[in-house]
Phi, psi and omega in degrees: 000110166256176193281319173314303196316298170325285198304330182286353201286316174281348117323340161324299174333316201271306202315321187297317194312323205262341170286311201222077168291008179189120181307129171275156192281139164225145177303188194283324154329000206259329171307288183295345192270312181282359155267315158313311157352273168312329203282275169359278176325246176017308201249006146258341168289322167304007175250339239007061201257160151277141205259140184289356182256147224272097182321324177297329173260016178265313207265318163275021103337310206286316188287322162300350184279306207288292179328310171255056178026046118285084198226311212268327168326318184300297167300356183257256163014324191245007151296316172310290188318296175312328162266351177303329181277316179307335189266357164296324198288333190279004191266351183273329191253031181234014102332132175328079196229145177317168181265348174271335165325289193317308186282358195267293164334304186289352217247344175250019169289315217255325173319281185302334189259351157280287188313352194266301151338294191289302199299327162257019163278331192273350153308313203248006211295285165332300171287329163275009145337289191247299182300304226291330207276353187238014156234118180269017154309319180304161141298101204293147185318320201273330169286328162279356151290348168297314215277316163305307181317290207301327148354257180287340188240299177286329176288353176290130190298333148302314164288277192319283171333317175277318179317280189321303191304319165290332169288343174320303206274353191269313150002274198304305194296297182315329174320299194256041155085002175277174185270112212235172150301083167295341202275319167297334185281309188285339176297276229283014156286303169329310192291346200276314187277298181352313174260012171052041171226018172295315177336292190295320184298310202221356185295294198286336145336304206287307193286006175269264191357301194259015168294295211312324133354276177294345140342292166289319171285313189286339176258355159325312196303310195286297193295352194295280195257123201290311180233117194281006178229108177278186178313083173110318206286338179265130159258341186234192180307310231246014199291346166282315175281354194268331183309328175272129180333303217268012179281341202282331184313329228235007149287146186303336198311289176306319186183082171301058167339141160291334169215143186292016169251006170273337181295321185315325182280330181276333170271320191310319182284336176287321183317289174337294226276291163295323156273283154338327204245345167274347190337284198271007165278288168352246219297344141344292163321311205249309196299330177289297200305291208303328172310279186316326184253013187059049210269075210303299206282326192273352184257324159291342157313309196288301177311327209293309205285300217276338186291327183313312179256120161306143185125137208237028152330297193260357153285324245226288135340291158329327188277313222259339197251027195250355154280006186236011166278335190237121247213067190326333200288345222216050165276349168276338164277340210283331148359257173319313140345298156274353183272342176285330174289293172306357144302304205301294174311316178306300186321314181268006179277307213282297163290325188266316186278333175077056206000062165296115180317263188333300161330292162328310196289326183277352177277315206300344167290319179256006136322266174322321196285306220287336176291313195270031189275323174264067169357081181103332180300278189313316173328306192254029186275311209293329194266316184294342202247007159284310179323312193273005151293317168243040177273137180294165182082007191254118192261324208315307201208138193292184209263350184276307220277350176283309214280359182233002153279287177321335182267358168329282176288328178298358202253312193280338160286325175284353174257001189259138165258355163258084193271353163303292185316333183296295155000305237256302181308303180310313163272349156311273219300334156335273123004321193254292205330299219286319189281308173301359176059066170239351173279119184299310179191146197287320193298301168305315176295315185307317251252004184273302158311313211258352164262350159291356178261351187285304203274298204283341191113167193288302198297355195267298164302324200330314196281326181292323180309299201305324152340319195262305161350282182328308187277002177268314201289349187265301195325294189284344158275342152274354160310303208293322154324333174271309162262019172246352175221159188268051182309134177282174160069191190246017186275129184256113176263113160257121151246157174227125187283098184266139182269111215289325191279312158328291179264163184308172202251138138256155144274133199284117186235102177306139214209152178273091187277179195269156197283348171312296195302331187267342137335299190286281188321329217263011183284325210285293171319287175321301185307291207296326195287358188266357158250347174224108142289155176095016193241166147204157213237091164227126215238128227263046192297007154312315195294329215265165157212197195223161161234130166286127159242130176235165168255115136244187189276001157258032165097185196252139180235169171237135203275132159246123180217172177299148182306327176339279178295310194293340192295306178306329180272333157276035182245348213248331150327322200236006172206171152282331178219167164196149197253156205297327198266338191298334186278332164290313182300305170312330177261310189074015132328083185332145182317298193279329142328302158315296173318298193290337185282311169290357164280292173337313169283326182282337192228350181281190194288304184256094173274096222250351179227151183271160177237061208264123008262197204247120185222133162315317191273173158214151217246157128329115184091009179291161148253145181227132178250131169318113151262118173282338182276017196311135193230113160241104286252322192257170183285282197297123213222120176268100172290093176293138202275123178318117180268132171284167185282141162309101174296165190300262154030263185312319174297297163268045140279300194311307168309325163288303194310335187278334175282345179279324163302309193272340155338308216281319194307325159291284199298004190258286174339293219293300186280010180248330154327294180277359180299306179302312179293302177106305198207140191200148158277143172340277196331291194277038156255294224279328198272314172314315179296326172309331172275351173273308168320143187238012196227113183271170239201129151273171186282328184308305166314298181310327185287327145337280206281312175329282165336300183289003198247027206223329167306310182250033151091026158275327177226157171220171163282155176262153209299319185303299166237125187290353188266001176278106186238135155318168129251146183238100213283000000 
């Protein structure tokens, strides 16, 4: 019997159709004699005898047979043989036997009984063709040898038991470096799934073993190790796991699963073991340090790794660690700071994470949380560090590297809630910019404007626009002022005409002008109201400022300074010296004002007047003088006026004014709500202004604001139910 003889065997089929075109008659004897025949074969290939009859004629038997519809006798008969013979076999393995002895016996029981198989399938090939393929209750000749071999041999409880057991151990033992039979170990698994009881039999045994294995292994790795993925030691995905001995199970090399759908279960338990069951100690350890030096190659190691185990652990971490960013001592950084974290975070979003939707979702949540934990604060850090970016004299970055800054700061700005505050902060520094000519470039301030109306809306800007307004709308009325009146004197009058509901409030400070100036203001005054009657005119000598031509004994320069500063310097046309109260008197300059303006002159870079005695500060009793000897590189030479720091004080002016904006903006919700409704219970009042609102509201406030509108008769309760409100029409 060769391997060829077989293969032409399977060519029969086709070969009989053109040999035997017509069923031959058989005598009557021929059946049972052509049965002995096969019965013979059969039990010698199951014997390993060599069988004396010619196979083509083993095999065109089986088809005359089948052709005179003896196919289920045949098949029931050649069912028969095959377990008389299977069930001799079990009696071989319920003997004492060593256990590798033993596996060595099973494993060349199954050996011999798939060749066995294969030789009488291939005999018999025609009836499973025909009859076996047109009854599916049957069993194909090779499945029902499965089905016997498991029957009788394997499903004996003696045989299964000792079998599993022994693979266990060739298992433990290849585990702890000894030297196994692989080629048997990959045999008798193979043989486990064929017979379709690796699952039932031998999975879950196998996979408690290698929990528990691994088990053992993940907390060696952990007390082991201060970070179980250091800096450089992994190149590749799979390198935490590779770090443990007992991962080499899960190469085919080592332990050759019969299909990659049994692996699946065995990496999932090691994954458990190693991972799974270490999560937030791993990250603990690790995850901060790799965020903090920014450690690339190794935070995609980690998603990669981590992606692996079900459990929102390096989400749930990632999330925790966006509460440690912000740092009340660094409100002059923090600004910047974060926009550099968030480069930073995109960045590891983009690359380390695989723009995993849920990451995203979760830093912009925790964004939103962590900024807004310190109420109002970030808005106007956020305002202050736009100011100082387009304040001229800011060098720092081109008008492209401004303009991708500004989009920067909008990605940081959509997470803050107060954006009223912001609103508030933004037009003081506005305001400064636009009246001292301190805007870096006008172009950038529109290009600021029009993204805060992209994100907040027409009604968010309206005021800041009316700004800009302001400043155009003064330009073409100082044209027309100019060219209609006949100014006296050498003084050049600029004003700029502010709309009081636009801009930020000043207090108003009377100052002693020179009688040239207050001439000119009341001619300024005359034009314009005689062209907008019904107006008034009050005029902002904090604001204002000046250019100065002065001599000195190294030629003449020009001064640029504050109305302030110029009241002071022109005191000096008419004496050599004056002491700080003769400078009050004369200017009529707050006290504390007046100090920082004559500091400014006296104590700065451009000293352009003396001070005796010579101090940072000016005291009482100070003297002040012209320095004729004044020296500068330049004509124009700008003296900046020492600004005092925004004081706390001012800072919650501004902010109070902005909780009295939102005062009026609730009650305006609250009565345009109950105009519509008529009648609304507590609960569904309070969630509808949340929802109208843009700002948040504690409850306690709203409930205030309820109150006070019920005081002055826009609503009342109702009488029946207090929880219950009216409108009052």
């Amino acid at each position: 019997m060769t391997h060829q003889r077989i293969t032409v065997l399977k060519l029969l089929p086709c070969l009989s159709f053109i040999f035997f075109t017509e069923k031959p008659k058989l005598p009557e004897n021929y059946t049972h004699e052509t049965w002995q025949k096969l019965k013979e074969a059969v039990e010698a290939i199951q014997n390993s005898i060599s069988i004396k009859y010619n196979l083509e004629e083993l095999y065109q038997a089986v088809e005359n047979l089948c052709s005179h519809k003896i196919s289920a006798k045949l098949y029931k008969q050649l069912q028969v043989v095959c377990e008389d013979h299977i069930k001799a076999q079990i009696d071989q393995f319920r003997e004492y036997l060593f256990l590798t002895l033993f596996l060595k016996k099973i494993d060349k029981c199954w050996q011999d009984h798939c060749r066995q198989m294969i030789m009488i399938r291939s005999i018999f090939l025609f009836l499973d063709r025909t009859y076996v393929l047109q009854n599916s209750m049957l069993p194909s000749v090779w499945d029902m040898g499965l089905e016997l071999f498991r029957f009788y041999i394997i499903s004996d409880m003696k045989v299964q038991s000792k079998t599993i057991d022994g693979i266990l151990l060739l298992i433990e033992r290849e585990r702890s470096g000894e030297t196994v039979d692989r080629s048997l170990l990959r045999s008798l698994l193979s043989m486990l799934s064929d017979l379709q009881i690796y699952q039932d039999s031998f999975e879950q045994r196998f996979l408690e073993e290698t929990n528990r294995l691994y088990a053992a292994e993940g907390q060696r790795l952990m007390q082991e190790r201060e970070v179980i993925y250091p800096p450089g030691q992994c190149n590749t995905t799979d390198c935490l796991l590779q770090t443990s001995e007992p991962y080499r199970d899960l190469t085919p090399h080592f332990l050759p699963l019969p299909h990659s759908f049994f692996r699946k279960p065995l990496i999932a338990t090691v994954e458990k073991q190693l991972l799974g069951e270490h999560l937030t100690a791993t990250l603990q350890k690790g995850l901060n340090h790799l965020l903090d030096e920014n450690r690339i190659q190794d935070l995609c190691l980690l998603y990669q790794l981590f992606s692996r185990v079900r459990g929102g652990v390096l989400l749930e971490i990632w999330i925790i660690h966006f509460t440690m960013v912000i740092n009340p001592e660094k409100d002059k950084t923090m600004v910047q700071e974060l926009l550099d974290f968030k480069d930073k975070v995109d960045h590891i979003i983009h690359v380390c994470f695989m723009k995993n939707e849920k990451f995203v979702n979760a830093m912009k949540e925790a964004f939103e949380t962590f900024i807004n934990k310190r109420t109002n604060k970030p808005a106007e850090l956020i305002a202050k560090h736009v100011d100082w970016k387009l304040r001229a004299g800011n060098k720092e970055a081109t008008d492209e590297e401004l303009e991708k800054m500004l989009d920067k700061i909008m990605i940081i700005f959509r997470f803050i809630y107060g954006k009223d505050v912001f609103e508030a902060f933004y037009k003081k520094d506005l305001a400064k910019r636009l009246l001292v000519g301190k805007s870096a470039s006008v172009d950038a301030e529109k290009s600021m404007l029009s993204k805060l109306k992209h994100e907040c809306g027409a009604a968010f800007t309206s005021k800041l626009e009316g700004m800009f307004k302001d400043m155009e709308l003064s330009k073409d009325i100082m044209v027309q002022f100019k060219q209609c009146q006949n100014l006296p004197g050498n003084i050049e009058l600029t004003v700029n005409i502010l709309t009081m509901g636009y801009w930020p409030t000043y207090v108003p400070m009377e100052v002693h002008l020179l009688p040239e100036m207050v001439r000119l203001q009341e001619i300024f005054k005359t034009f314009y109201l005689g062209k907008h009657s019904g107006r008034k005119l009050q005029w902002q000598s904090t604001l204002g400022h000046c250019v100065l031509k002065a001599e000195f004994k190294e030629g003449k320069k020009e001064l640029q300074v504050s109305l302030f500063q110029t009241l002071v310097l022109l005191m000096f046309n008419e004496g050599e010296e004056f002491t700080l109260e003769e400078i009050k008197l004369a200017t009529g300059i707050e006290d504390g004002e007046l100090r920082r303006t004559l500091q400014s002159l006296a104590c700065g870079k451009a000293r352009v007047i003396h001070k005796v005695p010579k101090s940072k500060d000016v005291e009482d009793g100070d003297k002040f003088s012209c320095n004729d000897d004044f020296k500068h590189k330049l004509f124009r030479i700008k003296i900046n006026q020492i600004q005092m720091k925004e004081t706390v004080e001012e800072q919650a002016s501004t902010t109070e004014r902005v909780y009295q904006d939102r005062q009026y903006q609730i009650d305006a919700a609250i009565v345009r709500i109950m105009k519509m409704r008529k009648t609304l219970s507590h609960n569904l009042l309070v969630s509808e202004v949340y929802n109208q609102l843009k700002f948040p509201v504690k409850p306690a406030d709203l409930k205030k604001r309820i109150e006070s509108l019920i005081d002055r008769d826009y609503m009342e309760r109702d009488k029946e139910n207090p929880n219950q409100y009216n409108y009052v029409a």
